[in-house]
C-alpha positions as CSV (number, residue, x, y, z in Angstrom):
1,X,0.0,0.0,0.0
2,X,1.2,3.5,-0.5
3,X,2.8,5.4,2.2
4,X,1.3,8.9,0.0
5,X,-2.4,9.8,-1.3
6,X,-3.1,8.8,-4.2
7,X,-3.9,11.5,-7.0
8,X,-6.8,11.3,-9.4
9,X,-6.6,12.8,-12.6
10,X,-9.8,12.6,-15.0
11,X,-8.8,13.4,-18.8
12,X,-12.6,14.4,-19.6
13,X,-12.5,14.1,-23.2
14,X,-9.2,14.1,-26.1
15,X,-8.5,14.0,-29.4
16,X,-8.8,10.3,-30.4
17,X,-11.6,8.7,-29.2
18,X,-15.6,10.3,-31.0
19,X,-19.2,10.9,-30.5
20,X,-20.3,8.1,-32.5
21,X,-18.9,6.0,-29.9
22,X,-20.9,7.1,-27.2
23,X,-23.5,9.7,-26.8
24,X,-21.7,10.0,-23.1
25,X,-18.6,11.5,-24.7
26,X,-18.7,15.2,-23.8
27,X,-17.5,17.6,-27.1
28,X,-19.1,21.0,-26.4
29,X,-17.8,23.6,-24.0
30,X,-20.6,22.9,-22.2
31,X,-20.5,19.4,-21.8
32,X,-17.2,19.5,-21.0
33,X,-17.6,21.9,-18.4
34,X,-20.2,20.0,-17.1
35,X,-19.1,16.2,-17.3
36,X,-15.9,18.0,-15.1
37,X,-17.3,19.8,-12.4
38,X,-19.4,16.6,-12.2
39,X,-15.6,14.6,-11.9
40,X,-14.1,17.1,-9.5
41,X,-17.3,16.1,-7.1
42,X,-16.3,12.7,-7.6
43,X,-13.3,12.6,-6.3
44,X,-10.8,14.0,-9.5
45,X,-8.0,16.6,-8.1
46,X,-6.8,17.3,-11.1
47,X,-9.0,17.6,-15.2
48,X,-6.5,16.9,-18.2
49,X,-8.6,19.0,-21.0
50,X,-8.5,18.8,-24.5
51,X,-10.7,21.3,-26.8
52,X,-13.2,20.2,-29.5
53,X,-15.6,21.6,-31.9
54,X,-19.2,21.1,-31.7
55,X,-19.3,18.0,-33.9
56,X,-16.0,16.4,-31.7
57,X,-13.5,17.5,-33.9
58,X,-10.6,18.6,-31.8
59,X,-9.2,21.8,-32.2
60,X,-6.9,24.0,-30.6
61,X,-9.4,27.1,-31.0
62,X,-8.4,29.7,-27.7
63,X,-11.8,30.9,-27.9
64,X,-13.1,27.2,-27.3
65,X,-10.3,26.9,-25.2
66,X,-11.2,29.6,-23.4
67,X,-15.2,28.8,-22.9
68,X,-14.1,25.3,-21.6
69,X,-11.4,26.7,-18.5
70,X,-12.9,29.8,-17.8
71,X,-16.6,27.5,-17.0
72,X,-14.2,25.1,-15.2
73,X,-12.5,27.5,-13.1
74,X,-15.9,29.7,-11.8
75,X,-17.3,26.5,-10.9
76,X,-14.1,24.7,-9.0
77,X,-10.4,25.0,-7.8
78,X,-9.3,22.2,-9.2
79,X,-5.8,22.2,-11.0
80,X,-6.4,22.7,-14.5
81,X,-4.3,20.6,-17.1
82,X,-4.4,21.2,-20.6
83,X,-2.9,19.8,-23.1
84,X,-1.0,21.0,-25.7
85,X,-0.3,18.3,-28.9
86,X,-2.1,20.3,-31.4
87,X,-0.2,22.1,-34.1
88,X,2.7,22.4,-36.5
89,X,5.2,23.8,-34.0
90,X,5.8,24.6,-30.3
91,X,4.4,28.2,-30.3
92,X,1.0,26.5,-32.5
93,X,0.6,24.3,-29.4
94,X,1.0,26.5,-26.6
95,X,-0.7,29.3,-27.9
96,X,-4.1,28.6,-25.7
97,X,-1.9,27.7,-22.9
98,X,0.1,30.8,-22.7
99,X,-3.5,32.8,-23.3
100,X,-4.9,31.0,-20.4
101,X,-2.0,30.1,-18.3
102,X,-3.2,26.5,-16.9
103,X,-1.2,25.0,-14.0
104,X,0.0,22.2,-15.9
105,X,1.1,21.7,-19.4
106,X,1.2,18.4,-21.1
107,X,4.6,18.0,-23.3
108,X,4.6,14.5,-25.1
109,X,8.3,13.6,-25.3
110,X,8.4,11.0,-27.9
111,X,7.5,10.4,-31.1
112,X,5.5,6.5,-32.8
113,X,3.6,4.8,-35.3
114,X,0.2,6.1,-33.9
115,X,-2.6,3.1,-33.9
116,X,-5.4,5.4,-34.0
117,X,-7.5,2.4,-35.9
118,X,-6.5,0.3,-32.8
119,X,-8.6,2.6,-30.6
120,X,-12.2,2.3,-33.1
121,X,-12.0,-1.4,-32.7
122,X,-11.0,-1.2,-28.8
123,X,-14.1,0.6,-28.1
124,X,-16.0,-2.0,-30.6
125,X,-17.2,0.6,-32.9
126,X,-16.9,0.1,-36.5
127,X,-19.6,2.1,-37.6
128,X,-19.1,6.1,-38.0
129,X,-21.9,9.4,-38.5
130,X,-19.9,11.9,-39.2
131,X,-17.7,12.8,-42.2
132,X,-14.5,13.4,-40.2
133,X,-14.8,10.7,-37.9
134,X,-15.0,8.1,-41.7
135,X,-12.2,10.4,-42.8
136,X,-9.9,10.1,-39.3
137,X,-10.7,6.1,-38.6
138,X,-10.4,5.0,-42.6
139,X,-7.0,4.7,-44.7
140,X,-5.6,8.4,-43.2
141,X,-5.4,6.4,-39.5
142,X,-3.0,4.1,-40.9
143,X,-0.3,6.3,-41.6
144,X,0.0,8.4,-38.3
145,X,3.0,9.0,-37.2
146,X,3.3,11.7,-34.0
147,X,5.8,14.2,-34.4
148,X,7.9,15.1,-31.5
149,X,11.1,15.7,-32.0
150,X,14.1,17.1,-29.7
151,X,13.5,20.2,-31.5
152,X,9.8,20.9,-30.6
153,X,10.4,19.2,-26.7
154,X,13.4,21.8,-26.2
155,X,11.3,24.7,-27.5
156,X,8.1,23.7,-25.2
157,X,10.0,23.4,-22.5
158,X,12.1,27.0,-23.2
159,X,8.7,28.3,-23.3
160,X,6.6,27.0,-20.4
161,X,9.6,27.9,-18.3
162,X,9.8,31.4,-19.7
163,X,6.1,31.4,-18.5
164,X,6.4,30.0,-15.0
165,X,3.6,27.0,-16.4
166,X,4.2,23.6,-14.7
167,X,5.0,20.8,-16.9
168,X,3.6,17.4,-17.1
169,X,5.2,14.8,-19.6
170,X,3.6,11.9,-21.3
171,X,5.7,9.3,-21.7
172,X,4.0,6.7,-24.4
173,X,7.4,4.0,-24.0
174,X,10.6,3.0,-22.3
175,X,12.3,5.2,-24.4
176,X,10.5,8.0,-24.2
177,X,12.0,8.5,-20.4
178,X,15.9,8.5,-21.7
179,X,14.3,11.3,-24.0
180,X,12.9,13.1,-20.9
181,X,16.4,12.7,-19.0
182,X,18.2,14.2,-22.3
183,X,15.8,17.2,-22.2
184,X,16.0,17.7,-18.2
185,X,19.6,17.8,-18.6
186,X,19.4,20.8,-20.1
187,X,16.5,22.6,-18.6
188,X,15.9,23.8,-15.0
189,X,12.3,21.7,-14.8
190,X,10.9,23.1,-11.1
191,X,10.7,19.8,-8.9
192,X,8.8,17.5,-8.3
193,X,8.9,15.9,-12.3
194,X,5.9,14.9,-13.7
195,X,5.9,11.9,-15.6
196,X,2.5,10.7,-17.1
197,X,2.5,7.2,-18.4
198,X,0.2,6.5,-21.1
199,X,0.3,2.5,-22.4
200,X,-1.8,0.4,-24.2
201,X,-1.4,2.7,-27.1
202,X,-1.0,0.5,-30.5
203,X,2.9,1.9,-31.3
204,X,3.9,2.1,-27.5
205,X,4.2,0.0,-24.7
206,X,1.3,-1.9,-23.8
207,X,-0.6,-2.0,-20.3
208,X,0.8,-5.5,-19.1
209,X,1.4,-5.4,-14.9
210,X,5.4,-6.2,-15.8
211,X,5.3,-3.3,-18.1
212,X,4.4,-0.9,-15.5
213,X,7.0,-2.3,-13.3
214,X,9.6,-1.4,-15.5
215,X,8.6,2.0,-16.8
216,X,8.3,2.8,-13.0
217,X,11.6,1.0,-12.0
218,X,12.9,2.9,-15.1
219,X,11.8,6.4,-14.0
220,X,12.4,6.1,-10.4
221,X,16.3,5.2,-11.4
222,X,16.3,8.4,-13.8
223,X,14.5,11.0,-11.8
224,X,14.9,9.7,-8.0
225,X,13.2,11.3,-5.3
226,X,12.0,14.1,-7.5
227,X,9.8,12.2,-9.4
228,X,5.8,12.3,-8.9
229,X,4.5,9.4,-11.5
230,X,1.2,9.2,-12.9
231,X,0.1,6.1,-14.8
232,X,-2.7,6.1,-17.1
233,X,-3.8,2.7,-19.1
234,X,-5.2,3.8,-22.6
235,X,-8.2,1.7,-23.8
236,X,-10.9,-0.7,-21.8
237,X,-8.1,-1.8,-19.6
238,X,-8.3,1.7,-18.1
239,X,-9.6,0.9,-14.5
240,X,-7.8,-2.2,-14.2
241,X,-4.5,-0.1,-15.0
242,X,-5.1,2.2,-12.6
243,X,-6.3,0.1,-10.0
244,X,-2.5,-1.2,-10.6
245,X,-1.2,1.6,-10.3
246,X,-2.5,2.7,-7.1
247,X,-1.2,-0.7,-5.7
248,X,2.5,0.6,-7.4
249,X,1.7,4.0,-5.3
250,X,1.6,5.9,-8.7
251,X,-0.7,8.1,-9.2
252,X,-3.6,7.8,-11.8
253,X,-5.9,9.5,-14.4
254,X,-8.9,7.8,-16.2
255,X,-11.8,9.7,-18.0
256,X,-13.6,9.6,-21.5
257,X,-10.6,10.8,-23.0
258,X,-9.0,7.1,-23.6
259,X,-11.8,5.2,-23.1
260,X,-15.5,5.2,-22.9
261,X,-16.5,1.6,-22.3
262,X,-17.8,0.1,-18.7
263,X,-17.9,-3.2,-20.8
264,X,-18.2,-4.7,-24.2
265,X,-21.3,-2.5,-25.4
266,X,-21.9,-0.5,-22.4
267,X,-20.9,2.6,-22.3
268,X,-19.9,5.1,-19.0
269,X,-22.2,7.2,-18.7
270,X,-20.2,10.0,-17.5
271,X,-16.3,11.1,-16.5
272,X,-17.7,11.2,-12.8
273,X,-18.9,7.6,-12.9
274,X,-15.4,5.8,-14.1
275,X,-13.7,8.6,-11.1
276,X,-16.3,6.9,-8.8
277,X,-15.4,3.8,-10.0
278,X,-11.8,3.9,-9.0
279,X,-12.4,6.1,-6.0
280,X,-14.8,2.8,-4.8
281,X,-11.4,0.4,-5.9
282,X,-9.3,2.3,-4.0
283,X,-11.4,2.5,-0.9
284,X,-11.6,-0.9,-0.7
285,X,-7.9,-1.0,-1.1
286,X,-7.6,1.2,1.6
287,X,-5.3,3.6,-0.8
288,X,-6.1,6.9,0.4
289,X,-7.0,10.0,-2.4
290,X,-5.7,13.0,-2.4
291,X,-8.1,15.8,-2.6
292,X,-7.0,19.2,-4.3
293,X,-5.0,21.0,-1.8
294,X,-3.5,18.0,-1.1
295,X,-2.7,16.9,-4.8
296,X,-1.3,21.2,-5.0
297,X,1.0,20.1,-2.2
298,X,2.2,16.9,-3.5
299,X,3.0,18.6,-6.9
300,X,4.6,21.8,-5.4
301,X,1.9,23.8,-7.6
């Protein structure tokens, strides 16, 4: 059992997963808004937000950006997230960050072969409504490969620093921490680092138990005591990752974002039910959750 609380972050909705695979997915402003005060209630500390258009299409729009944290922040303290994978270059990506200046800052720090098509059949949808959704889950989803490079990670990072903006990275493989290490070499990151696991991503490392073991054994010899690990299983293995990782005293995030399944064909109804769902695994467990102050002072926010 941990000897910390465990932090709960709920990614409310992304840039992968769409509506026609659940009417539950939240894509508006409002919904978004909503379906996350509704988490926060639940039990979530901290809301990793992504911005969409009205038919789900994700954008990185500031004013939509700035309708989803501005209805956020009147309605909770919770510590904002957003992230920031949308665009051409590192000023593209931040640009809604740096306009609305977030606690956190997602910087992916590794570039794959991107199984977007993976995700479709995860969720056991094979069927699609809208034009863009038959456009992003036909051929086109076949040849994604996520740019990243040491360039664009050492320019995010110059940047967020500039701006005083914590930093959280997303780590999608082994790999992807000797990237980090390269990059914190040459930055001064404020402590503690922020490491977000995401697995079970077609392209990166999957969400075995023994997989998470030695990303964490990995990061802990890298970073040491400065390190504050989240671990985030992509897919329907979502709560069973988590529950993991709150056993591994990591911290975790779960939401719509990577996954919107309860079951084969059932569908979560909201973000706040799979935060309630862990929050009920982890109080069997007796694994203690962090609530927001606590989750600020953990991360040194």
């Amino acid at each position: 059992m941990p000897s910390h609380k465990t932090i709960i972050t709920c990614a409310a909705t992304g840039a992968s997963l769409s509506p026609s695979m659940s009417p539950h997915l939240p894509v508006t402003p409002e919904q978004i808004v909503e379906q996350s005060l509704d988490a926060v209630k639940a039990g979530a500390a901290i809301m990793h937000l992504h911005a969409r258009e009205d038919d789900g299409r994700p954008t990185n729009d500031v004013g939509v950006w700035r309708e989803i944290v501005s209805g956020i922040r009147e309605g909770s303290d919770v510590i904002v997230n957003m992230s920031a994978s949308l665009g051409s270059t590192a000023e593209d990506r931040l640009s809604a960050v740096l306009d609305l200046r977030p606690e956190i800052a997602t910087v992916i720090v590794g570039s794959m072969n991107y199984g977007l098509f993976r995700k479709a059949k995860n969720q056991g949808v094979s069927v699609f409504n809208l034009d863009w959704e038959k456009e992003a889950f036909g051929p086109k989803s076949y040849e994604i490969v996520t740019n990243n490079s040491f360039a664009r990670i050492d320019r995010m990072m110059e940047i967020l620093i500039d701006n005083d903006i914590g930093m959280e990275f997303e780590c999608y493989d082994v790999g992807h921490l000797y990237i980090l290490e390269h990059h914190l070499s040459r930055h001064d990151v404020k402590k503690p680092i922020i490491v977000q696991f995401l697995t079970g991503i077609l392209g990166g490392i999957q969400s075995d138990v023994e997989h998470l073991v030695h990303m964490k054994t990995t990061a802990r010899n890298l970073f040491g005591d400065d390190l504050e690990l989240f671990i985030h299983g992509t897919g329907t293995a979502n709560i069973r990752t988590a529950a993991a990782g709150g056993l591994l005293g990591t911290h975790v995030r779960v939401g719509q974002e990577d996954n919107l399944m309860d079951r084969p064909g059932v569908p979560f109804k909201s973000n706040a039910a799979q935060v309630e769902r862990i929050s009920t695994v982890f109080e069997a467990l007796n694994i203690p959750v962090a609530s927001i102050a606590e989750a600020r002072e953990i991360l040194h926010l």
